[in-house]
C-alpha positions as CSV (number, residue, x, y, z in Angstrom):
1,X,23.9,4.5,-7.9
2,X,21.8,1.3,-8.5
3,X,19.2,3.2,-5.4
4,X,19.0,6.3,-7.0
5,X,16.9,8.6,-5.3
6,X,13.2,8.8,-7.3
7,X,11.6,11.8,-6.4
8,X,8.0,13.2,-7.3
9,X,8.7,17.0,-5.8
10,X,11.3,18.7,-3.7
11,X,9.6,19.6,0.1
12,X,11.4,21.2,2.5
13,X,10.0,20.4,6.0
14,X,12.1,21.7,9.5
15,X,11.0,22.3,13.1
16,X,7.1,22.5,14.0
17,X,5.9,21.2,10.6
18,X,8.1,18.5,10.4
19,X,7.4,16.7,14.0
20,X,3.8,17.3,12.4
21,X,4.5,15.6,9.1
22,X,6.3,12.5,11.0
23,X,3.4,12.4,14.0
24,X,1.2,12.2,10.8
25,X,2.9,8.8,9.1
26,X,1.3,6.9,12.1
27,X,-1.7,8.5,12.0
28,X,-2.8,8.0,8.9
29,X,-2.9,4.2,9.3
30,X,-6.2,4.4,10.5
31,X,-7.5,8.1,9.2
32,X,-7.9,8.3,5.3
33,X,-7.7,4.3,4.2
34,X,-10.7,2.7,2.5
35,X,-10.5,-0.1,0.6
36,X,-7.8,-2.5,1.6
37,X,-5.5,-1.1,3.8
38,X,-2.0,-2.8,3.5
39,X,1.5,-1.6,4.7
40,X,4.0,-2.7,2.7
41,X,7.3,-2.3,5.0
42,X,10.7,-3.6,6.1
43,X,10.6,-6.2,8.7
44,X,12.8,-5.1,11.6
45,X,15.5,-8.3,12.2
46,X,18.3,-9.9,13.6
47,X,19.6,-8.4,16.8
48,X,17.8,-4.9,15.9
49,X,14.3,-7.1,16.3
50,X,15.5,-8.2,19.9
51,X,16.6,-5.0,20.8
52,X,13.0,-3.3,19.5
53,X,11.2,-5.8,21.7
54,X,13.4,-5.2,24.6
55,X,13.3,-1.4,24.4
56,X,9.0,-1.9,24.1
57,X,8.7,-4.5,27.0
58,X,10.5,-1.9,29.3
59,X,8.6,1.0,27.8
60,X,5.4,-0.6,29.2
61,X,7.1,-2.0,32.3
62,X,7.3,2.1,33.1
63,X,4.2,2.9,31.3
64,X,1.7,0.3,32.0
65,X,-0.8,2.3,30.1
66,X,1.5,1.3,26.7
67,X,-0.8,0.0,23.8
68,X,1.6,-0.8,21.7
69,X,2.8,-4.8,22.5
70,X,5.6,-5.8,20.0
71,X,6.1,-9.0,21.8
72,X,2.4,-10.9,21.0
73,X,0.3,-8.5,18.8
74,X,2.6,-6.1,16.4
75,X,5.2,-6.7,14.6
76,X,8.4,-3.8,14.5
77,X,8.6,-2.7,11.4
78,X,9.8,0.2,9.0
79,X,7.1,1.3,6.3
80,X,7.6,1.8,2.6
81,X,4.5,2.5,1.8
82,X,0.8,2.1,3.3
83,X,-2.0,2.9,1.6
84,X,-5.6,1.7,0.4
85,X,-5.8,-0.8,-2.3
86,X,-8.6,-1.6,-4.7
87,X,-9.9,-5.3,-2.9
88,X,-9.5,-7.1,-6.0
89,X,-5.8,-6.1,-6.7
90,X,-4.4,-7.5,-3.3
91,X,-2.8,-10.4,-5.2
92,X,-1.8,-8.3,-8.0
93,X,-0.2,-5.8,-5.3
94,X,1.6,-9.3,-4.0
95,X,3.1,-9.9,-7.6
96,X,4.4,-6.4,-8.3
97,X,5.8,-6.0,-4.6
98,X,7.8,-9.6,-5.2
99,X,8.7,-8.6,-8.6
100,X,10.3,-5.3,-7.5
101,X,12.3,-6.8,-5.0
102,X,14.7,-8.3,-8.3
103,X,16.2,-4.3,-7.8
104,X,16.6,-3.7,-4.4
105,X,20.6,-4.2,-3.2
106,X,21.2,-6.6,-0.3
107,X,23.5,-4.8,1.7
108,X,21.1,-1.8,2.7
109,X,22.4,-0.8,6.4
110,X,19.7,0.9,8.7
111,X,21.3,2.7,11.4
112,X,19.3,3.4,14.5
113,X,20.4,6.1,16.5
114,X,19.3,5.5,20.4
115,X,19.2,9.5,20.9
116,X,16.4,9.6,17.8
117,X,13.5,8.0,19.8
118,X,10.9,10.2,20.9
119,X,7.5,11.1,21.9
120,X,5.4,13.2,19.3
121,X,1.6,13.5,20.4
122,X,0.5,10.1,21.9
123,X,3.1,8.4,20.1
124,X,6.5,7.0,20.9
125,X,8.7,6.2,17.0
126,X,12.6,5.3,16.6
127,X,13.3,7.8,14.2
128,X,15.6,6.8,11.4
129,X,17.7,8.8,8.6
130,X,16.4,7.9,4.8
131,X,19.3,6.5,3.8
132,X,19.8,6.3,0.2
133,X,18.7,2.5,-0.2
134,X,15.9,2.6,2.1
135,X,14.4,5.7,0.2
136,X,14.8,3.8,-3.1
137,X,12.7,0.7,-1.8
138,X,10.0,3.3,-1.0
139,X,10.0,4.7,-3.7
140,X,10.4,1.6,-5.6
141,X,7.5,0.0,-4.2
142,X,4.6,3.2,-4.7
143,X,5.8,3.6,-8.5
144,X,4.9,-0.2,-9.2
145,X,1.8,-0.4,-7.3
146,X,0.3,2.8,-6.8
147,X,-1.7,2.6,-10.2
148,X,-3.7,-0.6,-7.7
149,X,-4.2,2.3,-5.2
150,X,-8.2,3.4,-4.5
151,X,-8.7,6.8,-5.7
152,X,-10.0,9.8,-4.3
153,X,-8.6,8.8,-1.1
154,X,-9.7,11.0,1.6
155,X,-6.7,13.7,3.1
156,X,-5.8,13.1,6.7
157,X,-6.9,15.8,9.2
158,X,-3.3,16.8,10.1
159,X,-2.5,17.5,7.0
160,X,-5.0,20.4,6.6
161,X,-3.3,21.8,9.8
162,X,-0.1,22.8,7.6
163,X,1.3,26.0,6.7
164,X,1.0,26.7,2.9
165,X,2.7,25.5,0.6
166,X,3.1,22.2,2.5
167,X,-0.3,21.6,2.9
168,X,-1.5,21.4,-1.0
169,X,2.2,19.6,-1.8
170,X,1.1,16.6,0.7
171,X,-2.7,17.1,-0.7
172,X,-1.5,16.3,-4.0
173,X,1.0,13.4,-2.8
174,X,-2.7,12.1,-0.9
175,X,-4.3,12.3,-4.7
176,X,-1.7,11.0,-6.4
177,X,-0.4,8.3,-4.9
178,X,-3.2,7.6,-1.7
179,X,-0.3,8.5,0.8
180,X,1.3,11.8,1.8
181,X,4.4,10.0,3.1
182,X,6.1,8.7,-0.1
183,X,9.1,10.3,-2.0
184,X,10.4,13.3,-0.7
185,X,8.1,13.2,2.5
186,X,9.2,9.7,3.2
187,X,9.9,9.8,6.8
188,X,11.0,6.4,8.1
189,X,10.4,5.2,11.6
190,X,9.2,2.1,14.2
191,X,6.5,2.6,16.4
192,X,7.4,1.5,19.9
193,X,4.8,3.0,22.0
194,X,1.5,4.9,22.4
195,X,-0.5,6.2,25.0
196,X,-3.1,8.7,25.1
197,X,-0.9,10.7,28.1
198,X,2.0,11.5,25.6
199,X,3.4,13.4,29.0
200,X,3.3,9.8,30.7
201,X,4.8,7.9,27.6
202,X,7.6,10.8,27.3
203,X,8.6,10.3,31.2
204,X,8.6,6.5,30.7
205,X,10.3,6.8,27.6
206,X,13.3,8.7,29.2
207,X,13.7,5.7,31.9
208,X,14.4,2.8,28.7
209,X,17.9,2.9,27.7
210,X,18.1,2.9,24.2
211,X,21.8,2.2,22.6
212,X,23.0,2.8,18.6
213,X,22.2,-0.5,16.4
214,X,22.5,-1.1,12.9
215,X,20.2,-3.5,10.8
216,X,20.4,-5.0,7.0
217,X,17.2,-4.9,5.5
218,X,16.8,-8.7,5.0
219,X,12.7,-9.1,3.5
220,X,10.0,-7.2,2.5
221,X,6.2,-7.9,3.8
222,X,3.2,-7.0,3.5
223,X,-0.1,-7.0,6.2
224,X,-3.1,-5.6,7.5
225,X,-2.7,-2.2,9.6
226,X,-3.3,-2.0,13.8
227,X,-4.0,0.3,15.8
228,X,-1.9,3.0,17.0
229,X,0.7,2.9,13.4
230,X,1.0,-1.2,14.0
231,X,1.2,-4.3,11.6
232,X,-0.3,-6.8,13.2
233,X,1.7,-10.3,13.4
234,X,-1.6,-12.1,12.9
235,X,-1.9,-9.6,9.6
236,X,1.3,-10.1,7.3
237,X,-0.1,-11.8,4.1
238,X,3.3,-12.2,2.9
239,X,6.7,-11.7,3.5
240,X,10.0,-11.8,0.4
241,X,13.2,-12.0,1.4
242,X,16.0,-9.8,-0.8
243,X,18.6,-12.3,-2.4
244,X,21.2,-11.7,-4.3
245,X,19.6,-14.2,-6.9
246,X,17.0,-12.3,-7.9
């Protein structure tokens, strides 16, 4: 297939570690970045983008206490990979990122299951499959930039929390590549909520009514990380669209 699957190491994650792995792909937007941090992601659009922002305006009309505001401040979006780059390679990271686009298919179809959003810790994420396409654009994207990457990067906390041999697996993705979500642990998702009372953001999230929807992945951007696993709509540096020209 033109997506074929790249894959640095097979990791087999169910149950408890894995609703620890995916809690972790927000949380490290602010934990282990120096440098430059940039999320390189797929912009949520069309009807799926109206449908995010309607699902988040009633998730803080029951939870007031929501600090997540994809209306004005954040921007939904579906990361392909966020990490910490070297300062002087963020136009290089813009070139390689545009360039790598020329290979991605323009049909990819994201679905988004309504039953697949949930509460993990203080977070609320629409959890989505890694559909073959999607997975290659992630992978895609960290094999032609993660040589720009800052070494050393530091490991999250939450990954030392993990039973063997997950733990040194995602250590070594961290040293590698400056993420533990890429390739085989790539766990797409949007962040629609957070709120320190997880128990109050659960209850509210079980009032929103939250039907199937489907998306084609239309661009590419990149920004600046938020806080609480956003990308701030005052942050994208730059955004691609996938053409069939390219």
């Amino acid at each position: 297939a033109r997506w074929q699957r790249l894959s640095a190491s097979s990791i087999a994650m169910r149950g408890a570690v894995a609703a620890v792995l995916l809690l972790g792909a927000v949380i490290c937007t602010t934990s282990y970045a120096t440098g430059t941090s940039l999320d390189i992601h797929v912009e949520v659009g069309g009807s799926s983008y109206e449908e995010m922002l309607r699902v988040n305006h009633k998730l803080s009309e029951a939870d007031p206490e929501n600090a997540v505001d994809l209306t004005s401040t954040a921007f939904p979006h579906i990361t392909l990979y966020l990490t910490a780059f070297k300062n002087h390679t963020v136009p290089e990271v813009l070139v390689r990122v545009q360039e790598t686009l020329s290979r991605f298919p323009t049909d990819c179809e994201v679905p988004f299951d309504g039953k697949e959003a949930a509460v993990q810790g203080s977070y609320a994420m629409w959890n989505i499959p890694a559909v073959d396409c999607l997975q290659f654009m992630s992978d895609a994207i960290v094999n032609a930039t993660m040589d720009l990457a800052e070494e050393n990067q530091p490991v999250p906390p939450w990954v030392h929390s993990l039973p063997e041999p997950a733990r040194s697996e995602k250590i070594a993705l961290v040293k590698k590549y400056g993420s533990p979500n890429v390739f085989d642990q790539f766990q797409p998702h949007v962040t629609i909520g957070w709120d320190v009372n997880g128990g109050r953001l659960s209850q509210a999230l079980s009032e929103v009514s939250r039907p199937d929807i489907t998306m084609i992945v239309r661009s590419v951007s990149v920004g600046h990380t938020g806080p609480h696993g956003t990308v701030l709509r005052s942050g994208i540096i730059e955004k691609f669209n996938i053409t069939a020209s390219q």
